[in-house]
N, CA, C and O of each residue as an XYZ file, in Angstrom:
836
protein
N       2.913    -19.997    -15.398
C       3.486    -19.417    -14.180
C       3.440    -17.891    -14.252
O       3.728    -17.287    -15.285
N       3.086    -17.316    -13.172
C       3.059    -16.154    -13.126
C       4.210    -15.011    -11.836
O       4.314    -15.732    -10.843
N       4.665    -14.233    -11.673
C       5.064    -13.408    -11.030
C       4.593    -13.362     -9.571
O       3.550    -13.965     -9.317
N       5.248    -12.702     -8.551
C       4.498    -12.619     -7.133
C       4.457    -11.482     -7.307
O       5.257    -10.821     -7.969
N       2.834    -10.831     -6.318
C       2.765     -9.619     -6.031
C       2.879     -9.435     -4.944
O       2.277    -10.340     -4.365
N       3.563     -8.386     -3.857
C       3.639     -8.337     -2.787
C       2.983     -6.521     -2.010
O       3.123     -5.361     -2.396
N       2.418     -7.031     -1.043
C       1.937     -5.500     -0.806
C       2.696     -4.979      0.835
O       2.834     -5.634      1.868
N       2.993     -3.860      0.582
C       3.298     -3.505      1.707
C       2.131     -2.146      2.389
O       1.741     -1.090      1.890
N       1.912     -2.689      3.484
C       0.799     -1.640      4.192
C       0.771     -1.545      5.383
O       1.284     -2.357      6.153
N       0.016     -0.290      5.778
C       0.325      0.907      7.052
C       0.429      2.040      6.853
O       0.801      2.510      5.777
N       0.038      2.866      8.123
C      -0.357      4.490      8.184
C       0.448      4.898      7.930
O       1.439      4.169      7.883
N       0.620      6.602      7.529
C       1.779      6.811      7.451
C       2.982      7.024      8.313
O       2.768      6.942      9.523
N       3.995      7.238      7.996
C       5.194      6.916      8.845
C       5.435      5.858      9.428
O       6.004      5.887     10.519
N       4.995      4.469      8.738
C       5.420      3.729      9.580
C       6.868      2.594      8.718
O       7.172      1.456      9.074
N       7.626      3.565      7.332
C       8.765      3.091      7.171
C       8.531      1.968      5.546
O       9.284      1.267      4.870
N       7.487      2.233      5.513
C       7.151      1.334      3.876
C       8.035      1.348      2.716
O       8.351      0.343      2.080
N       8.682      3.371      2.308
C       9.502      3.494      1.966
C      10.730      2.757      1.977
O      11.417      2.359      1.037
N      10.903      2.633      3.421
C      12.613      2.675      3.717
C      12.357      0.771      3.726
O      13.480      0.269      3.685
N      11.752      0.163      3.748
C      11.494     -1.270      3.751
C      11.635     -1.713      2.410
O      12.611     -2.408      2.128
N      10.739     -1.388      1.478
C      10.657     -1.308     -0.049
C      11.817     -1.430     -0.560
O      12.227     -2.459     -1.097
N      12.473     -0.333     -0.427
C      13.939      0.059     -0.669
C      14.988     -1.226     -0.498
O      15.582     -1.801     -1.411
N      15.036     -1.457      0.648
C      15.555     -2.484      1.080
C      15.340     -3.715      0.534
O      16.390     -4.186      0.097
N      14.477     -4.357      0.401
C      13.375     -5.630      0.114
C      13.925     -5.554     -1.243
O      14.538     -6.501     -1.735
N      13.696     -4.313     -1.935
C      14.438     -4.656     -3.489
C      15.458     -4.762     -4.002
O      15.686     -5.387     -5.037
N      16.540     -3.905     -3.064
C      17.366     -4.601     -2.916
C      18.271     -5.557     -3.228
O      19.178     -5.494     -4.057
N      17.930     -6.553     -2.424
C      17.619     -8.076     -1.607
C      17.016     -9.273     -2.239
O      17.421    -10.435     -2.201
N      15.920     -8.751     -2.857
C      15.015     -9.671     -3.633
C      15.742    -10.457     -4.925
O      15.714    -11.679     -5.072
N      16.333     -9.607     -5.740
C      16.643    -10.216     -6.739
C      18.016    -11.180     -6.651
O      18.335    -12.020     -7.491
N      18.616    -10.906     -5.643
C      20.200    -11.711     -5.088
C      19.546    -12.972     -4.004
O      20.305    -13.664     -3.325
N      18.039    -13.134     -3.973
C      17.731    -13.923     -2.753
C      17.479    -15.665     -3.074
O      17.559    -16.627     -2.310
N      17.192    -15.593     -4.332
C      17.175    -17.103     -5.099
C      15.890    -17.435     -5.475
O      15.532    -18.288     -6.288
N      15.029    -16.446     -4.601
C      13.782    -16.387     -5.165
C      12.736    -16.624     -5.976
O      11.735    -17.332     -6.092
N      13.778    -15.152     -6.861
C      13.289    -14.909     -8.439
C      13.554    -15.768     -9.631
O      14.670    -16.255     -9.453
N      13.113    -16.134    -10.627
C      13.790    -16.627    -11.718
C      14.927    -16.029    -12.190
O      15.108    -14.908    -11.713
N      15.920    -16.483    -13.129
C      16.749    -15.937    -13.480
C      16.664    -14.378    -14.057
O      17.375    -13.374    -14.007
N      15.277    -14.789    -14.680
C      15.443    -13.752    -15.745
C      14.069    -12.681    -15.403
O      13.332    -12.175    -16.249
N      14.024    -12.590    -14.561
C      12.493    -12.188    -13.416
C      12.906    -10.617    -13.022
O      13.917    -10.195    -12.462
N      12.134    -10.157    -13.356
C      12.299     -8.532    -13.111
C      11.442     -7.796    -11.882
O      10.229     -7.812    -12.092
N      11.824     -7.195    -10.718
C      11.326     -6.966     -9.894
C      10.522     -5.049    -10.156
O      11.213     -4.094    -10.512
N       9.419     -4.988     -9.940
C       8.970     -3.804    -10.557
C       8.535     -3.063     -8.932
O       8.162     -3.746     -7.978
N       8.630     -2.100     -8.912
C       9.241     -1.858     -7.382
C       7.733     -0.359     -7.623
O       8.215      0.679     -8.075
N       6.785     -0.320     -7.460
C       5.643      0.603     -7.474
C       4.419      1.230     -6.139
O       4.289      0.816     -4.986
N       3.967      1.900     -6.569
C       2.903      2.368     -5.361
C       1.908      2.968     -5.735
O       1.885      3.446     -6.869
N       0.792      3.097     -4.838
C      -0.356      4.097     -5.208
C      -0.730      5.248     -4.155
O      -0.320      5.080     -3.006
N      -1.467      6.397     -4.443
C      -1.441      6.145     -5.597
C      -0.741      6.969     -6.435
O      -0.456      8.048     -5.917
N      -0.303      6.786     -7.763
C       0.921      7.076     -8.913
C       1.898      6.137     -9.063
O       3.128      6.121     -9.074
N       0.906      5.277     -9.189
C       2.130      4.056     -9.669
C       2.446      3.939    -11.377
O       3.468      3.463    -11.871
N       1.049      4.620    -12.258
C       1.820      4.408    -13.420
C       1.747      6.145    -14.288
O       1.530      7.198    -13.688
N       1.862      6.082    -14.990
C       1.916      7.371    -15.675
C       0.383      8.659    -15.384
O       0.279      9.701    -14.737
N      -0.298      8.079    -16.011
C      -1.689      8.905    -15.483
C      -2.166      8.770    -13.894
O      -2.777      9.677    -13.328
N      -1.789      7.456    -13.220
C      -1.607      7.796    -11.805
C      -0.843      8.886    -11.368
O      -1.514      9.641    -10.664
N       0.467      9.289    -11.551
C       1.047     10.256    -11.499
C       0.307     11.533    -11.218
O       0.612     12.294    -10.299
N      -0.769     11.744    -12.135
C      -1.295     13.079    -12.710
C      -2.543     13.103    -11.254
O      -2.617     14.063    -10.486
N      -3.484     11.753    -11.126
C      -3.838     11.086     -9.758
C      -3.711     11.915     -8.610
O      -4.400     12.842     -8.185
N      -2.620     11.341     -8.187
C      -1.811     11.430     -7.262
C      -1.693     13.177     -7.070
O      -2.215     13.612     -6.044
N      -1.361     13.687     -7.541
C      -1.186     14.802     -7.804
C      -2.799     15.760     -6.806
O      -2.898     16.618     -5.929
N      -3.592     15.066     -7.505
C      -4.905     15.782     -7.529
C      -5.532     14.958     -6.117
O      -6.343     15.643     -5.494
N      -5.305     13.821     -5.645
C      -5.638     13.276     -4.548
C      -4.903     13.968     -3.494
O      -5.550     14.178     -2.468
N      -3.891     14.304     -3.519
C      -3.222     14.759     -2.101
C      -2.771     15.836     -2.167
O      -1.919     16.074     -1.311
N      -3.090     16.936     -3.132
C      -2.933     18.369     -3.298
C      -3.799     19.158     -1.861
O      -5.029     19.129     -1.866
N      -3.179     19.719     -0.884
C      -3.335     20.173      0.292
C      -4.202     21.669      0.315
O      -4.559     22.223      1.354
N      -4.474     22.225     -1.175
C      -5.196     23.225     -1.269
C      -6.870     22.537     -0.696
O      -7.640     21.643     -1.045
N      -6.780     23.785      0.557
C      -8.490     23.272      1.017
C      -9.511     23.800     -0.514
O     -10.580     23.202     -0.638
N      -9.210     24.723     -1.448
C     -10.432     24.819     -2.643
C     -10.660     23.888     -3.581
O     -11.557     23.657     -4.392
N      -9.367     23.282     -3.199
C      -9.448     21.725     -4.398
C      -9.787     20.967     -3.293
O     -10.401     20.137     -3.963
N      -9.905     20.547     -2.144
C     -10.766     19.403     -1.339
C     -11.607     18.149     -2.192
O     -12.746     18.591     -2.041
N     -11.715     17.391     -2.666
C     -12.993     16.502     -2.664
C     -13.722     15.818     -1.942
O     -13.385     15.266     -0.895
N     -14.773     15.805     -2.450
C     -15.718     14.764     -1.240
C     -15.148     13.737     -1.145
O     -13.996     13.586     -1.554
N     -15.692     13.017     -0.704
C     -15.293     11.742      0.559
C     -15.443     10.504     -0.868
O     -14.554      9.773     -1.305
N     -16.696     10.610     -1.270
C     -16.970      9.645     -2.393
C     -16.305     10.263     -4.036
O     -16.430      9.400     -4.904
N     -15.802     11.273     -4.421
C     -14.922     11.309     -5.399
C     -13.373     11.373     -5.395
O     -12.530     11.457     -6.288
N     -13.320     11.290     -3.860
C     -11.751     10.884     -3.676
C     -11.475      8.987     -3.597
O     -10.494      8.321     -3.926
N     -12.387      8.710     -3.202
C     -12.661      7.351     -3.080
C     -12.469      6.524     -4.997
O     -11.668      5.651     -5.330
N     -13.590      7.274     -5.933
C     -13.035      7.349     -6.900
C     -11.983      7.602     -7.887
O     -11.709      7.009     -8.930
N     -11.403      8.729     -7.256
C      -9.766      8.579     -7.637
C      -9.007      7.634     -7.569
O      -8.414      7.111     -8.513
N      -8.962      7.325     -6.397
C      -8.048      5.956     -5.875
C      -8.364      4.899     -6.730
O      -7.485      4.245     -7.292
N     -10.047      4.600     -6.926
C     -10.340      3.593     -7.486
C      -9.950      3.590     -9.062
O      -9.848      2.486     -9.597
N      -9.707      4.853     -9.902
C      -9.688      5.053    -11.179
C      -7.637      4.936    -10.954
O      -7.002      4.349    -11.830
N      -7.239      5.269    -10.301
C      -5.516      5.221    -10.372
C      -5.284      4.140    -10.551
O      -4.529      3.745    -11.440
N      -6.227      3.011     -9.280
C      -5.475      1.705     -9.424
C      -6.387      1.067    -10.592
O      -5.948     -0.083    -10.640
N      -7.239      1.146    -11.401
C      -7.517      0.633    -12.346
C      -6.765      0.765    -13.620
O      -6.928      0.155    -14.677
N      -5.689      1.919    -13.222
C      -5.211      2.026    -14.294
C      -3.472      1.389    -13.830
O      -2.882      0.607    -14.575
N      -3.021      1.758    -12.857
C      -2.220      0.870    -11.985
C      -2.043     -0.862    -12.545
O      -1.160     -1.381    -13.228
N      -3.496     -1.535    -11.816
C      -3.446     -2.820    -12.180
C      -3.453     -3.108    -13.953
O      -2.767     -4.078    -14.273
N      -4.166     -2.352    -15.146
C      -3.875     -2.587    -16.309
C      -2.471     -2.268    -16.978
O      -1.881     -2.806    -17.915
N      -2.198     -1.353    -16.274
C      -0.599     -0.858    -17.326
C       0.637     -1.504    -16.833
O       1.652     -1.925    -17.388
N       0.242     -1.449    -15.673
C       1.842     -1.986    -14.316
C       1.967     -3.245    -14.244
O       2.693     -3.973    -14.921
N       0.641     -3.738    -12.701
C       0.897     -4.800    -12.144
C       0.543     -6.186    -13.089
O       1.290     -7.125    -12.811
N      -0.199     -6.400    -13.874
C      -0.913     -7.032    -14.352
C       0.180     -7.848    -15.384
O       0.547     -9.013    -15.236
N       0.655     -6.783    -16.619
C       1.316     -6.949    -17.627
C       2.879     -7.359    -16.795
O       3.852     -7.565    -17.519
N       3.012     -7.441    -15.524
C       3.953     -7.229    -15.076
C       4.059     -9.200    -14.630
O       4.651    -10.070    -15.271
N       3.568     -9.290    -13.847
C       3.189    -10.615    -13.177
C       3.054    -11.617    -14.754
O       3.993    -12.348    -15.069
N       1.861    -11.527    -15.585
C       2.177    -12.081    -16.734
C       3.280    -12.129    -17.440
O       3.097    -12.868    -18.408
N       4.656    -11.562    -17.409
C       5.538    -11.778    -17.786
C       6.654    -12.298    -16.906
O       7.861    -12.232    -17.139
N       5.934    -12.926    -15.655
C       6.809    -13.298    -14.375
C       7.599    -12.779    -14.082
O       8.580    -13.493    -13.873
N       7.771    -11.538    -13.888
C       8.122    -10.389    -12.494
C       7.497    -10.230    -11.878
O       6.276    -10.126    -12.002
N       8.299    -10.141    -10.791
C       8.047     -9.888     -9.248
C       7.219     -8.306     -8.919
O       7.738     -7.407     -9.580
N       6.334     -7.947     -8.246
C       5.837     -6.968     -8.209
C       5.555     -6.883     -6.637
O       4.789     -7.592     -5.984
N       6.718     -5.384     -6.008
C       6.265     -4.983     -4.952
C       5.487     -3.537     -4.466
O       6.337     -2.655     -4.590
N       4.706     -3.174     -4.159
C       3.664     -2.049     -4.198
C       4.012     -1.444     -2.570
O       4.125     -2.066     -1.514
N       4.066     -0.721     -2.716
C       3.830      0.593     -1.631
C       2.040      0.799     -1.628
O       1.550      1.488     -2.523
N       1.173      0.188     -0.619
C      -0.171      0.706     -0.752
C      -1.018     -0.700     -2.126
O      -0.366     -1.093     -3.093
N      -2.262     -1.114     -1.880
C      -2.815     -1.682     -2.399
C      -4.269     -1.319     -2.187
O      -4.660     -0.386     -1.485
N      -5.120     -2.266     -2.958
C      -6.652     -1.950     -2.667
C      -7.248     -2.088     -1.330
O      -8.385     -1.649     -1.157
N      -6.512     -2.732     -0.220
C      -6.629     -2.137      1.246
C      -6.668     -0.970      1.723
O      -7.516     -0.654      2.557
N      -5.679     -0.069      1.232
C      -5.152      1.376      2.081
C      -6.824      1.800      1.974
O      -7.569      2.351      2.785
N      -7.069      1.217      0.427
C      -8.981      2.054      0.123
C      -9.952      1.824      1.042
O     -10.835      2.638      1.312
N      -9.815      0.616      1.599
C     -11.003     -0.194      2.612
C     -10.590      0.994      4.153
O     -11.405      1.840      4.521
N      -9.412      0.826      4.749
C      -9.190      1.625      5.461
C      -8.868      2.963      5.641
O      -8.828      3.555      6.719
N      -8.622      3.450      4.450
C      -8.674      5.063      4.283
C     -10.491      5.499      4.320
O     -11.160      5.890      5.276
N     -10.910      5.239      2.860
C     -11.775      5.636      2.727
C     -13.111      5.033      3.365
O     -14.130      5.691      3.569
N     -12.912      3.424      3.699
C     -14.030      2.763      4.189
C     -14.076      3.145      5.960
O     -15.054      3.508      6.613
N     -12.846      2.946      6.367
C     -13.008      3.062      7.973
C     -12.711      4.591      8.616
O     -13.184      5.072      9.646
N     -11.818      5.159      7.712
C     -11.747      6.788      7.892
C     -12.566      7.695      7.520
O     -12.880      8.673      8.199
N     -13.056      7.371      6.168
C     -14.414      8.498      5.772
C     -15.713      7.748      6.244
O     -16.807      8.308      6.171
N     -15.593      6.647      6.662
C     -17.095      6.484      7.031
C     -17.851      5.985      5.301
O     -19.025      6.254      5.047
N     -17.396      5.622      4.798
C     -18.024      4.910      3.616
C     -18.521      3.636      3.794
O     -18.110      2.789      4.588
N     -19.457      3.550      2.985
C     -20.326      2.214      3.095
C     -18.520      0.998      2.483
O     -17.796      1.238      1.517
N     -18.390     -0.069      3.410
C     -17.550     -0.968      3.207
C     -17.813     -1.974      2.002
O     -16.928     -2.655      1.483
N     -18.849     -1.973      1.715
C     -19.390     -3.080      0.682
C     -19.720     -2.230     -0.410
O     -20.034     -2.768     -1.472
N     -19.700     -0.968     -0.321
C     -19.342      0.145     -2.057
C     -17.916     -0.184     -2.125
O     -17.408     -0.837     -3.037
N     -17.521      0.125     -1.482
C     -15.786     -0.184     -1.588
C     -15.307     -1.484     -2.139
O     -14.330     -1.580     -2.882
N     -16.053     -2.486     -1.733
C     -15.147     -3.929     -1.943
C     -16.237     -3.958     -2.925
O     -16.448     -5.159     -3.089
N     -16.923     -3.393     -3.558
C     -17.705     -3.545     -4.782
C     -16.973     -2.550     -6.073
O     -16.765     -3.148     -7.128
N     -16.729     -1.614     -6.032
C     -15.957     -0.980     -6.875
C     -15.040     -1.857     -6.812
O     -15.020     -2.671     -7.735
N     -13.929     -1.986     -5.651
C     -12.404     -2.803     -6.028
C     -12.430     -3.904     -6.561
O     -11.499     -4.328     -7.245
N     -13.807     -4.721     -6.269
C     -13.662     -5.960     -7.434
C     -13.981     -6.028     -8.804
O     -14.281     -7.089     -9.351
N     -13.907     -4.499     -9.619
C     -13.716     -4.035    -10.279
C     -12.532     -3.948    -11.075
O     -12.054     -4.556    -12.033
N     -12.132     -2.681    -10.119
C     -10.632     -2.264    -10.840
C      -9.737     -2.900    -10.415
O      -8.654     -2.701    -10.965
N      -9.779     -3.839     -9.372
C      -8.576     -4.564     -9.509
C      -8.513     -5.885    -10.174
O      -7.665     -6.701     -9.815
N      -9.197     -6.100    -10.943
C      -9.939     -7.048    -12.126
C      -8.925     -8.673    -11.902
O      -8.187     -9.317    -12.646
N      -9.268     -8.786    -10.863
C      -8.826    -10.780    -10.576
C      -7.681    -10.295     -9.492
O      -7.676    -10.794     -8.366
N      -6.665     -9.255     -9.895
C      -5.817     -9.106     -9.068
C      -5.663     -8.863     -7.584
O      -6.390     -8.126     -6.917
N      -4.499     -9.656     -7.083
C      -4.703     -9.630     -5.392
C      -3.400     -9.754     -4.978
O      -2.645    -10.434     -5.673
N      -2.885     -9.091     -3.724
C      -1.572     -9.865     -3.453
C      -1.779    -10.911     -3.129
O      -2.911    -11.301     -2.843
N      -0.303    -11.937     -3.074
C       0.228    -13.095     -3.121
C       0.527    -13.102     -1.487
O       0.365    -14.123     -0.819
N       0.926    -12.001     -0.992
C       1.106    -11.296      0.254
C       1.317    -10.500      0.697
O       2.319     -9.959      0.229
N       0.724     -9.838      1.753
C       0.419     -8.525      2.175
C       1.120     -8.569      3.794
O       0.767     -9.413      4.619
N       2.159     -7.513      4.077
C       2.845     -7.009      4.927
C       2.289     -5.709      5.690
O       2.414     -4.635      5.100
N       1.651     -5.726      7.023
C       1.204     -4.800      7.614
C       2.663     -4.383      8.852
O       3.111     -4.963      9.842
N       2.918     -3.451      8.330
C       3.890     -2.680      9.302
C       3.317     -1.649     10.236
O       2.926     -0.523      9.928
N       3.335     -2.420     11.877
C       2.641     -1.587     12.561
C       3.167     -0.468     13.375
O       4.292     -0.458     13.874
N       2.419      0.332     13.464
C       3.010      1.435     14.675
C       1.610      2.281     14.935
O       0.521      2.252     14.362
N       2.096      3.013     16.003
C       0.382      3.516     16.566
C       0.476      4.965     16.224
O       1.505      5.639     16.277
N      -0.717      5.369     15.868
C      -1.230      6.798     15.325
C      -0.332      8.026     16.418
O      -0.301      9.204     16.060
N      -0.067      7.856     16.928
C       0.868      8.926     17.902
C       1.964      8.831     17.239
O       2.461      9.757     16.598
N       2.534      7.432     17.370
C       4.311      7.100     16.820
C       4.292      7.726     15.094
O       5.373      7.751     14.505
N       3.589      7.995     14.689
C       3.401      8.620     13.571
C       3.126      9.799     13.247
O       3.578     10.385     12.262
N       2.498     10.158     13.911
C       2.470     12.302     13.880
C       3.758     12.002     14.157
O       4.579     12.202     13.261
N       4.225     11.444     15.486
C       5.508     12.418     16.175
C       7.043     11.586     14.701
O       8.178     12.060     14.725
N       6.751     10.673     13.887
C       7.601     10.967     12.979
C       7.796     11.596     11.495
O       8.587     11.469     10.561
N       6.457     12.460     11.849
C       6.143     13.100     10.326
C       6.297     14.628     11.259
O       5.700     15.527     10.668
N       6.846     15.020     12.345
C       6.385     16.260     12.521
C       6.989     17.408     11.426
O       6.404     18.370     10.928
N       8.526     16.889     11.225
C       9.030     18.036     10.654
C       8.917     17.948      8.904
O       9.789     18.358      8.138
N       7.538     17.269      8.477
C       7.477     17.270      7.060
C       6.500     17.775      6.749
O       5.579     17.830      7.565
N       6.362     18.320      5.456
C       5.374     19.000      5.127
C       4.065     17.687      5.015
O       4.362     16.525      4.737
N       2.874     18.060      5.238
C       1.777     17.153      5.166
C       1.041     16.980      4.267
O       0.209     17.887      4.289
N       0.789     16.007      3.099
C      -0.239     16.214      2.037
C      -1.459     15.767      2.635
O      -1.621     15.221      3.726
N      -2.134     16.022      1.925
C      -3.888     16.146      2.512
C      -3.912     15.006      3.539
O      -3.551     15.036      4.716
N      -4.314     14.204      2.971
C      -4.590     12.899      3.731
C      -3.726     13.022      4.989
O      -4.427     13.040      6.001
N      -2.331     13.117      5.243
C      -1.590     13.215      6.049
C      -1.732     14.333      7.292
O      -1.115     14.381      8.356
N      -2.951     15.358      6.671
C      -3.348     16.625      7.287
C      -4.648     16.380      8.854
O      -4.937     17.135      9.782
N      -5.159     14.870      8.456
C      -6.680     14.793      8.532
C      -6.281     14.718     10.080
O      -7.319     14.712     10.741
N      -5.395     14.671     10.711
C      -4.795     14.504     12.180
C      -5.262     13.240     13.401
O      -5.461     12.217     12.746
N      -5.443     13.023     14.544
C      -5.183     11.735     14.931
C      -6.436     11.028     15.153
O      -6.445      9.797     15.157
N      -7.494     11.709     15.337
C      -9.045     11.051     15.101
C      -8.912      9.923     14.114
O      -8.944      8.704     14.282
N      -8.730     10.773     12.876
C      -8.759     10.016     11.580
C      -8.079      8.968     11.463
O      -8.436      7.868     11.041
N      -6.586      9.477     12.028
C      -5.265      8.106     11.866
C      -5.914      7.175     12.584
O      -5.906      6.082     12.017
N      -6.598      7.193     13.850
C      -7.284      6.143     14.912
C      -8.255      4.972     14.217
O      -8.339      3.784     14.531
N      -8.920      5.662     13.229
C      -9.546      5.411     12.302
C      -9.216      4.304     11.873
O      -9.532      3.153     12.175
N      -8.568      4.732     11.161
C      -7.670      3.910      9.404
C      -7.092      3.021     10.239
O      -7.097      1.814      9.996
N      -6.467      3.615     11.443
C      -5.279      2.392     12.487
C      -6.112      1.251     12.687
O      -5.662      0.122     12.492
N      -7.410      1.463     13.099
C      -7.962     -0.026     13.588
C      -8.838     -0.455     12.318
O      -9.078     -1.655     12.182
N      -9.227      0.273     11.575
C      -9.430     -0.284     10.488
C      -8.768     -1.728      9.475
O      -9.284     -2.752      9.025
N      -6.668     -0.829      9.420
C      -5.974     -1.998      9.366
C      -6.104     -3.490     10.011
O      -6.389     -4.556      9.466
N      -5.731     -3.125     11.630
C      -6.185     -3.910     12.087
C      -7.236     -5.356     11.969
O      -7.001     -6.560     12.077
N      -8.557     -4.516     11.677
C      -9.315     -5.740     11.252
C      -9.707     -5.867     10.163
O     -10.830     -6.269      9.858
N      -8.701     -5.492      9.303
C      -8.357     -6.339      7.828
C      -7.224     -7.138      7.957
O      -7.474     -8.178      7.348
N      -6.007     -7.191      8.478
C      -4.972     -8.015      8.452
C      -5.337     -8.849      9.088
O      -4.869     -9.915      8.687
N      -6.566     -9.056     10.728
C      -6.826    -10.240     11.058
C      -7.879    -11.242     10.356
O      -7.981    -12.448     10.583
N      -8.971    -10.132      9.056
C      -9.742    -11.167      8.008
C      -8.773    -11.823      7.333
O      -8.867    -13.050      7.307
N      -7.567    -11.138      6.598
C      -6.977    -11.514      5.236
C      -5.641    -12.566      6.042
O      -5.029    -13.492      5.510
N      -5.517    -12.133      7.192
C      -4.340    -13.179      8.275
C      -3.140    -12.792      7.284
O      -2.470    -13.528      6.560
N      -3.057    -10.918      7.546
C      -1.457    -10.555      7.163
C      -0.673    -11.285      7.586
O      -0.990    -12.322      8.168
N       1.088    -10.733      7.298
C       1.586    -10.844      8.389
C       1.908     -9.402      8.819
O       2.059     -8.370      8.165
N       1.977     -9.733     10.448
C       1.886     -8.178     10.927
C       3.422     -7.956     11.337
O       4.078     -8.990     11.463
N       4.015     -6.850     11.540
C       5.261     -6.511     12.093
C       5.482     -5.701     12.563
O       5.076     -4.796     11.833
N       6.143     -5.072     13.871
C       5.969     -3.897     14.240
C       6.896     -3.348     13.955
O       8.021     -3.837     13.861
N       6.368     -1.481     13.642
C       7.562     -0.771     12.820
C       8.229     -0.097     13.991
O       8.861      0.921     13.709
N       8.205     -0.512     15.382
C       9.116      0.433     15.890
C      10.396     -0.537     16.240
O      11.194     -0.130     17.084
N      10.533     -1.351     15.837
C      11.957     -1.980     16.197
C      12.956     -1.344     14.847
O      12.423     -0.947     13.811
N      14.064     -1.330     15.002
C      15.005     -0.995     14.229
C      14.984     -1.540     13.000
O      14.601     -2.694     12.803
N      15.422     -0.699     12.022
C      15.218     -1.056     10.477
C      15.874     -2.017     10.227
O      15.129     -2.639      9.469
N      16.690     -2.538     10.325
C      17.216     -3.498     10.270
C      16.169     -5.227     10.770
O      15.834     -6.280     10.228
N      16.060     -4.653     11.881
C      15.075     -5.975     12.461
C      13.816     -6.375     11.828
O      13.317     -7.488     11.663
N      13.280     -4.766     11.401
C      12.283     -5.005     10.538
C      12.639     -5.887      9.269
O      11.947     -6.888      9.082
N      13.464     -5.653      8.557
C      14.239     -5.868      7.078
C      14.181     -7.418      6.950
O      13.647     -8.081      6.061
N      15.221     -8.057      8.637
C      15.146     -8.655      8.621
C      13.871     -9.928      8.459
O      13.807    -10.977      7.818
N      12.908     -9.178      9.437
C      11.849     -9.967      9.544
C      10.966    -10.311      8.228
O      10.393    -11.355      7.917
N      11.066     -9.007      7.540
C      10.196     -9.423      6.405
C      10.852    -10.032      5.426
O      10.119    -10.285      4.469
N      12.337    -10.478      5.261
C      13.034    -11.171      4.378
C      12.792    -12.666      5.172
O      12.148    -13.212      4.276
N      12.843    -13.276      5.815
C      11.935    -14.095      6.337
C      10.940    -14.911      6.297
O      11.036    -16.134      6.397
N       9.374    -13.940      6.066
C       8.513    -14.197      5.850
C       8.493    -14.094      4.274
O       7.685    -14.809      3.681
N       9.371    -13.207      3.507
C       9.432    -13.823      2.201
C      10.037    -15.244      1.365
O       9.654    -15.832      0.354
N      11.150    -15.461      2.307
C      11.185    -16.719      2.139
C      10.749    -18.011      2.794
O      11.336    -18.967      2.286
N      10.083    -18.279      3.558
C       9.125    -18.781      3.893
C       7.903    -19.087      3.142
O       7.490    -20.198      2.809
N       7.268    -17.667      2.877
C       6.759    -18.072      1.294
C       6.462    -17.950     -0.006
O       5.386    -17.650     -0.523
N       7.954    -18.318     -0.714
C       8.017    -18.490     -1.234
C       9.390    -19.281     -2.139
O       9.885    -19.105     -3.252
N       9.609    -20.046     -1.195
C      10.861    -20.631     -1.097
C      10.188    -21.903     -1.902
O      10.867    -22.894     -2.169
């Protein structure tokens, strides 16, 4: 027996944080888990230690540090390779629960449908580094590329967050027709946090009850 992995995904601002938060919560008081089942609560990318350092260098907003389109693509891909070996992996094998902020999707639709990357380099590297690993289930929290500038206005923007609403349009329908290949479940993030919370406690027990 192994652990569940769960992914949560969507553009930014659409509340992943504040869901996460919640969900963990929740999770371990829900009957769910095994007794003795540890919920590891992570994201990318910087989900593990040298992701950190990643992370750092992926969304650093200096235009002289910029990378191309295909060595940022590699970042992502080298974080979560190191992500899925140190974190998720060792994590699930010891049957804990594993919930992620961001998975090897955000890559298909960041970099595949936003930069214009070949889609089948992408799902060729990720069946790579994410070496067997997959969620158990994947949560698309929706909201539309407008409802999202207008709730990031008063924050500072890291790169990616900079690329403005062309791009978000992008990645937005990109999601899109990945949650209808992989048959997310979808939810929309503009109803109240609560409703959201609710909904996806729900569909977690449902399945996995």
């Amino acid at each position: 027996m192994r652990g569940k992995f769960i992914v949560i995904e969507g553009i930014d601002g659409c509340g992943k944080t504040t869901q996460i938060d919640e969900i963990s919560r929740w999770l371990p008081t829900s009957g769910l888990m095994k007794k003795n089942s540890k919920l590891i609560k992570t994201r990318e990318p910087g989900g593990s230690l040298l992701g950190i350092k990643l992370r750092n260098l992926i969304l650093d907003n200096n235009k002289n540090n910029k990378p191309s389109s295909l060595t940022e693509l590699l970042l992502y891909s080298a974080d979560r390779a190191e992500h899925v070996s140190k974190i998720i992996s060792p994590a699930l094998e010891n049957q804990d629960w594993v919930i992620s902020d961001r998975f090897a999707d955000s890559t298909l639709a960041y970099q595949g449908f936003g930069r214009n990357i070949n889609l089948e380099i992408i799902k060729n590297i990720e069946s790579i580094v994410c070496q067997g690993e997959q969620p158990d289930l994947t949560i698309f929290l929706e909201i539309s590329p407008e409802e999202s500038l207008l709730r990031r206005k008063n924050f500072i923007p890291d790169r990616i967050e900079s690329e403005g609403l062309n791009f978000l349009q992008k990645v937005n329908k990109g999601f899109h027709i990945i949650a209808k290949e992989k048959n997310w479940k979808v939810i929309s993030a503009s109803q109240s946090i609560k409703n959201i919370s609710d909904e996806i406690k729900e569909t977690l027990l449902k399945n996995f009850s």
